[in-house]
Every structure is written in structure tokens, then in C-alpha cells.
C-alpha positions as CSV (number, residue, x, y, z in Angstrom):
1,X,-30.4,-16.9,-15.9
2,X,-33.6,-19.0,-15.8
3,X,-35.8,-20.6,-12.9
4,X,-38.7,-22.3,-11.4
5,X,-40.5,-19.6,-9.1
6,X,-42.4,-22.4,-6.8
7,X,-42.6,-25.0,-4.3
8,X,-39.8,-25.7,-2.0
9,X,-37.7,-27.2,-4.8
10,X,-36.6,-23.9,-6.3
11,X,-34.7,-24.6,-9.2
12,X,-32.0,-21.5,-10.9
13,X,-29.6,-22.1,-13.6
14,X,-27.2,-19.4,-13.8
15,X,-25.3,-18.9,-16.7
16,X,-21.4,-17.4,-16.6
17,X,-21.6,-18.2,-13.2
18,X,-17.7,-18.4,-12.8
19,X,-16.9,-14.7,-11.6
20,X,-18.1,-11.6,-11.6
21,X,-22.1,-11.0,-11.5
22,X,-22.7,-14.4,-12.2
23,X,-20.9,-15.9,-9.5
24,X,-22.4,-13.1,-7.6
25,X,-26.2,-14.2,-8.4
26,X,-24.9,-18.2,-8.1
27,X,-24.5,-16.8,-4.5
28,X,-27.4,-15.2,-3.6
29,X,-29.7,-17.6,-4.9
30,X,-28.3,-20.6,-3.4
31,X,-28.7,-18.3,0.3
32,X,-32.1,-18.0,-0.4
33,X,-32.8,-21.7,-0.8
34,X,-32.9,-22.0,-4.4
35,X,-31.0,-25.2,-5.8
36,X,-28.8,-23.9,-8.5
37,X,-27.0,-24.9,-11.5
38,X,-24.0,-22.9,-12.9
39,X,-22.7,-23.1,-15.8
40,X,-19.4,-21.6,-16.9
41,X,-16.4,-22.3,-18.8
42,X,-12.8,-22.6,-17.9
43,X,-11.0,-20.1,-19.7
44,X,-11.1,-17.4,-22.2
45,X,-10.4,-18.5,-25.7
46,X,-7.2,-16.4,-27.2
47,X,-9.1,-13.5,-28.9
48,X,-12.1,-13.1,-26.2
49,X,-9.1,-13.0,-23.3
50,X,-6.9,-10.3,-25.8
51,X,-9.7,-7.8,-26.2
52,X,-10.6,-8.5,-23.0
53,X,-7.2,-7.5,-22.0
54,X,-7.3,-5.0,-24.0
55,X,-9.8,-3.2,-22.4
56,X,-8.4,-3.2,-19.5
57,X,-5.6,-1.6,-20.3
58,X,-6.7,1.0,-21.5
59,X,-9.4,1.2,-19.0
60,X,-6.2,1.9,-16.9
61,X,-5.1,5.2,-19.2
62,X,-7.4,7.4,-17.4
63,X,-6.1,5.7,-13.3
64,X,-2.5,6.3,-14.7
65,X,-3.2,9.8,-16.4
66,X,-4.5,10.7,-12.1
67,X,-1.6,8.8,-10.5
68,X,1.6,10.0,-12.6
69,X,1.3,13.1,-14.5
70,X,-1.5,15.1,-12.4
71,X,0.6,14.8,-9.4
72,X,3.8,15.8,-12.1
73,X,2.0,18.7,-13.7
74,X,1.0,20.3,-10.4
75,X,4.4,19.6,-9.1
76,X,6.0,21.5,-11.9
77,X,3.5,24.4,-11.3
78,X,4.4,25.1,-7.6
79,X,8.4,24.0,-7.7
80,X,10.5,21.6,-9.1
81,X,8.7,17.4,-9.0
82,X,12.4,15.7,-7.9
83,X,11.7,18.3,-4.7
84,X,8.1,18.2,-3.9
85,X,7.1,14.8,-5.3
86,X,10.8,12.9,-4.6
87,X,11.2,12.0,-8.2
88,X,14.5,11.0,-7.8
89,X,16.8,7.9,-8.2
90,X,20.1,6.3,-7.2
91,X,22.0,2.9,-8.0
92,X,21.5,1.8,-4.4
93,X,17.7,2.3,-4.9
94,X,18.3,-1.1,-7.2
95,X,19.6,-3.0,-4.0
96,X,17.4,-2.0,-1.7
97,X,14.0,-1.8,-3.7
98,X,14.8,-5.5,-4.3
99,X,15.5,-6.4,-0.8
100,X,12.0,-4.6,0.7
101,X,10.3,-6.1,-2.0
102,X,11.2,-9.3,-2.0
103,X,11.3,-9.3,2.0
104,X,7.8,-7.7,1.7
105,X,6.4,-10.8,-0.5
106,X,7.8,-13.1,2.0
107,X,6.3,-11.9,4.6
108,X,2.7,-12.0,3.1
109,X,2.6,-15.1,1.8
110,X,3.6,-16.3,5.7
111,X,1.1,-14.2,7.0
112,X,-1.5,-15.2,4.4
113,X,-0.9,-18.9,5.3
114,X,-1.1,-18.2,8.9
115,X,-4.5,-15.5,9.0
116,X,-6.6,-18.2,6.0
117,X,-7.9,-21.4,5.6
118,X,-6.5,-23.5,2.8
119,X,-9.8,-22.5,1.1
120,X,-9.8,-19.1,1.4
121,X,-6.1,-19.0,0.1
122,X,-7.6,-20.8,-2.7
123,X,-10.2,-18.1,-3.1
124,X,-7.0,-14.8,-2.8
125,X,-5.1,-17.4,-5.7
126,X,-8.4,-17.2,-7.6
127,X,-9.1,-13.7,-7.3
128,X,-5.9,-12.4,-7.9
129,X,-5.2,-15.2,-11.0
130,X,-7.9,-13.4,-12.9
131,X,-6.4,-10.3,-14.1
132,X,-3.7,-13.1,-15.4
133,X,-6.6,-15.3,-17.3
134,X,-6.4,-12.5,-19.7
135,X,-3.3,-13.3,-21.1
136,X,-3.1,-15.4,-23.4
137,X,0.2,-16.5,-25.5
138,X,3.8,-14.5,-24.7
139,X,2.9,-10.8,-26.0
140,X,-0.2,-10.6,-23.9
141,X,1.8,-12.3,-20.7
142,X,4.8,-9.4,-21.8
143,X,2.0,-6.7,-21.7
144,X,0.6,-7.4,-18.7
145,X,4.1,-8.5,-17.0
146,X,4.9,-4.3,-18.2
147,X,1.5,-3.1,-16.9
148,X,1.6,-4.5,-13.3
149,X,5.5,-4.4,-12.7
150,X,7.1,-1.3,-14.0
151,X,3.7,1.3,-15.5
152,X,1.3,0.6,-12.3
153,X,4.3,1.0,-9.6
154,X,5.8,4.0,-10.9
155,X,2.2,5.8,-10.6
156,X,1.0,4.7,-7.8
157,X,4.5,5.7,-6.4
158,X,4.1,9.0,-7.7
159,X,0.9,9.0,-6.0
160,X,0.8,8.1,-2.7
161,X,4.5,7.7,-1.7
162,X,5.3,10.8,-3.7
163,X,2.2,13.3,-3.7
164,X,0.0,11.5,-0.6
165,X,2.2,10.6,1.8
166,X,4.8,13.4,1.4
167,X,2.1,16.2,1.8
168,X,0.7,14.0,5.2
169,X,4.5,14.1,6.4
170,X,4.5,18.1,5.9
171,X,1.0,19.0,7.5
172,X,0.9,15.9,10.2
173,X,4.3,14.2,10.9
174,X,6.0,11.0,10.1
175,X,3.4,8.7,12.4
176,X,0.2,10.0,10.8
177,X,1.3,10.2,7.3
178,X,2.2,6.9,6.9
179,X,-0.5,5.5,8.7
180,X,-3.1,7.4,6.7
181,X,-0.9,6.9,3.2
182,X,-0.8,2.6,4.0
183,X,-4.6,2.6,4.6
184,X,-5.8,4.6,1.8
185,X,-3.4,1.9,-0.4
186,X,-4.9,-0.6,0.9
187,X,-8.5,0.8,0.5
188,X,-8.2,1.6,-3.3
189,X,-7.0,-2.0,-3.9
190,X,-10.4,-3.2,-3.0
191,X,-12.1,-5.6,-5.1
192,X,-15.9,-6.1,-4.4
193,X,-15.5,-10.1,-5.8
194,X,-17.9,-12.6,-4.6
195,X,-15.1,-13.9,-1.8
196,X,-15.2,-14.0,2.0
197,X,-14.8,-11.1,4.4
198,X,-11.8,-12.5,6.0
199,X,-10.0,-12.8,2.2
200,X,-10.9,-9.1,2.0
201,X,-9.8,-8.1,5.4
202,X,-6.2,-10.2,4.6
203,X,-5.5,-8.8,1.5
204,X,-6.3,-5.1,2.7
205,X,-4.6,-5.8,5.3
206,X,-1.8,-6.5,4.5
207,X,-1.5,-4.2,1.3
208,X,-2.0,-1.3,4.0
209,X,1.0,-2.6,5.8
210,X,3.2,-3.2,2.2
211,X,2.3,0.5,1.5
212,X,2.8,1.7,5.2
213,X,6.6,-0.3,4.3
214,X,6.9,2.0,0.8
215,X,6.3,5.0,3.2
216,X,8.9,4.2,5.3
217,X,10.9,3.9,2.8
218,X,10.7,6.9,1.1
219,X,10.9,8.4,4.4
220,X,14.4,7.1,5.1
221,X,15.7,7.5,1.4
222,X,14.0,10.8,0.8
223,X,13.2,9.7,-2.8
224,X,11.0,7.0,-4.9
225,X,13.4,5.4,-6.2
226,X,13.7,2.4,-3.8
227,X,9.6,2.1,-3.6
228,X,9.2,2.1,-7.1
229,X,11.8,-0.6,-7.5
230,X,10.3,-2.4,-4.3
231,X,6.7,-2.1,-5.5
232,X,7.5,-3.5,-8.7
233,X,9.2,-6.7,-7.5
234,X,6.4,-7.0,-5.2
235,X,4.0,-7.5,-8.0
236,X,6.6,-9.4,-10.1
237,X,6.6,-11.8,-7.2
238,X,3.2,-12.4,-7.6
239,X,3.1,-12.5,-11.1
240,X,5.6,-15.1,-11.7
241,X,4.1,-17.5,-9.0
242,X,0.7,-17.1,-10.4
243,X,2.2,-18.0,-13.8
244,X,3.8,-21.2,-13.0
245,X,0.8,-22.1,-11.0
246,X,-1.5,-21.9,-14.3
């Protein structure tokens, strides 16, 4: 990043200026009266976006090593996981995990075109589109499509349906258990991108309320089975409609 520091004409060309800390400084400069000049490119060429990918992955290792198998080893320590944890699964789990999910994708894309602007559902397409600008060609899209739909639900399943939200239920009741279990999904699903509060607010929002759904869920099955199957459509849904959109 380079500028002029004088006069009222304030010049600031800001490199990269297309996400991330770039966009970032783009924004704080142009608050503080400075006339500035991005520069970014569109996309990640094929080996930048695989290593890129890449990284994130296995970035991931260590949030999926917390979500599944601590919550399974300590499980297995006290009793048996399919008890303590609900690790347990049944063909009608298929049926309805796809109905809450699907039904659960519906109903915040409705609600995300009735809370936003047209611009700031731009902005939730944008942010949530680039995890996806990563993959590029079929075995990164395959990776990923694995990653966020079938690795990602079953530990955070594990985690806050099966550990979180089941340990709530025994110390506080149904009411504050999955009240506390929503929110705390929706918090750690926070993203501190340059977009506006009201996008953040939305998609908290109504990721609290999809988890608060999972919760109820398990409640009524008395396994993960359904939420795992649920979660995952969920973010297949968004997946496949941020694919088609690219």
C-alpha cells in the first residue's frame, strides 16, 4: 500500500484490496477521507487457489481433532459414546435429516431476502463464495464438496448436538440447553470480514436458529443421526447454489 500524506486530496493505492486485510484497509482509508485506488484481481489462478485450499484444510485438522474425537475419547473414558454423546444412527435418520435440512435452507434464504438489501445479500453471496474461490477444477470442488458436507457436519454434530447440547439438557433442561447450544453455533461461525453489521447479525442469526433446529432434533430422536444428515444437506444446499452461481 502506498500514498500521499498531504493536502486535502489524500491519495492511497491499496494493493489486494479484494478481501481480507486489503479490503479491510480499502475501508478505513476511504472513512478517513483518503481517495483510494484498489487494485485486485479476480480469481486465484489453479495452483495459488489449490495450495491455498490446501491450507485450509488442513488448517481444519486441529478444529476437527477438538470437535469429533476429544468429545469421543472422553466419552469412551466415562461410559459408552452411542450413550453419552448419541452416536447412533437409523434408516429414518436419512428421511428426516433431509427434510430439516432442506426445510431449514428454505427458510433462510426467505428470511435472508426479507431481513437484507439486495446489496447486502450480495455481500453474504460474496463472503460465503470465498471458501469456494479455492477450488479450482473437479478434485478440489470434490474435496471441498467432502470437507463442508459430510467431515465438518459430523464434528460439529459430535460437538455441540452431541457433547454441548446433551450435557446443557442434563444440568439445565430442554429450554436452556438449546438456547445456549444454537447461540454458541452461531457465535463460532463468526467471520470478522469487512461486511456490514446487519450481514453479520443475519447470518448469526439465523445459524443460531439452524443449530437451535439440530438441537431439537436430536432432542426428539435421541441420537445424531438426523442432524448430521440435516447439517450436511444444509451446507450441500449452499454449496451447489454457490457453484452454479460461479
Amino acid at each position: 500500500m502506498t500514498g500521499s500524506n498531504s493536502g486535502p486530496g489524500r491519495v492511497a493505492l491499496v494493493t489486494g484490496a479484494s478481501r481480507g486485510i486489503g479490503a479491510a484497509c480499502a475501508m478505513a482509508l476511504a472513512a478517513s477521507g483518503h481517495r483510494v485506488v484498489v487494485g485486485y484481481r479476480t480469481g486465484l489462478d489453479e495452483a495459488e487457489a489449490s495450495r491455498d485450499l490446501g491450507f485450509s484444510v488442513a488448517g481444519s485438522v486441529g478444529l476437527w481433532v477438538g470437535f469429533l474425537f476429544l468429545p469421543v475419547w472422553w466419552a469412551r473414558r466415562r461410559d459408552d459414546p452411542g450413550r453419552l454423546l448419541g452416536l447412533r444412527a437409523r434408516w429414518v435418520d436419512v428421511p428426516l435429516g433431509l427434510a430439516v435440512g432442506l426445510g431449514s435452507s428454505l427458510v433462510t434464504g426467505v428470511a435472508s431476502a426479507i431481513l437484507l438489501t439486495s446489496s447486502e445479500m450480495r455481500d453474504l453471496e460474496a463472503k460465503a463464495a470465498e471458501t469456494l474461490d479455492r477450488a479450482q477444477g473437479p478434485a478440489a470442488v470434490v474435496l471441498l464438496g467432502v470437507v463442508l458436507c459430510v467431515v465438518t457436519p459430523i464434528a460439529e454434530e459430535v460437538f455441540f448436538r452431541g457433547l454441548l447440547f446433551r450435557s446443557l439438557h442434563r444440568l439445565a433442561g430442554t429450554v436452556v440447553a438449546v438456547l445456549v447450544a444454537g447461540v454458541v453455533f452461531g457465535l463460532v461461525h463468526y467471520d470478522p470480514s469487512p461486511v456490514p453489521a446487519s450481514v453479520v447479525a443475519a447470518q448469526l442469526g439465523l445459524l443460531a436458529l439452524f443449530g437451535m433446529a439440530l438441537c431439537l432434533l436430536v432432542h426428539h430422536t435421541g441420537r445424531l443421526g438426523a442432524s448430521i444428515v440435516a447439517h450436511g444437506v444444509f451446507n450441500a444446499v449452499t454449496v451447489v447454489t454457490l457453484l452454479v452461481q460461479r
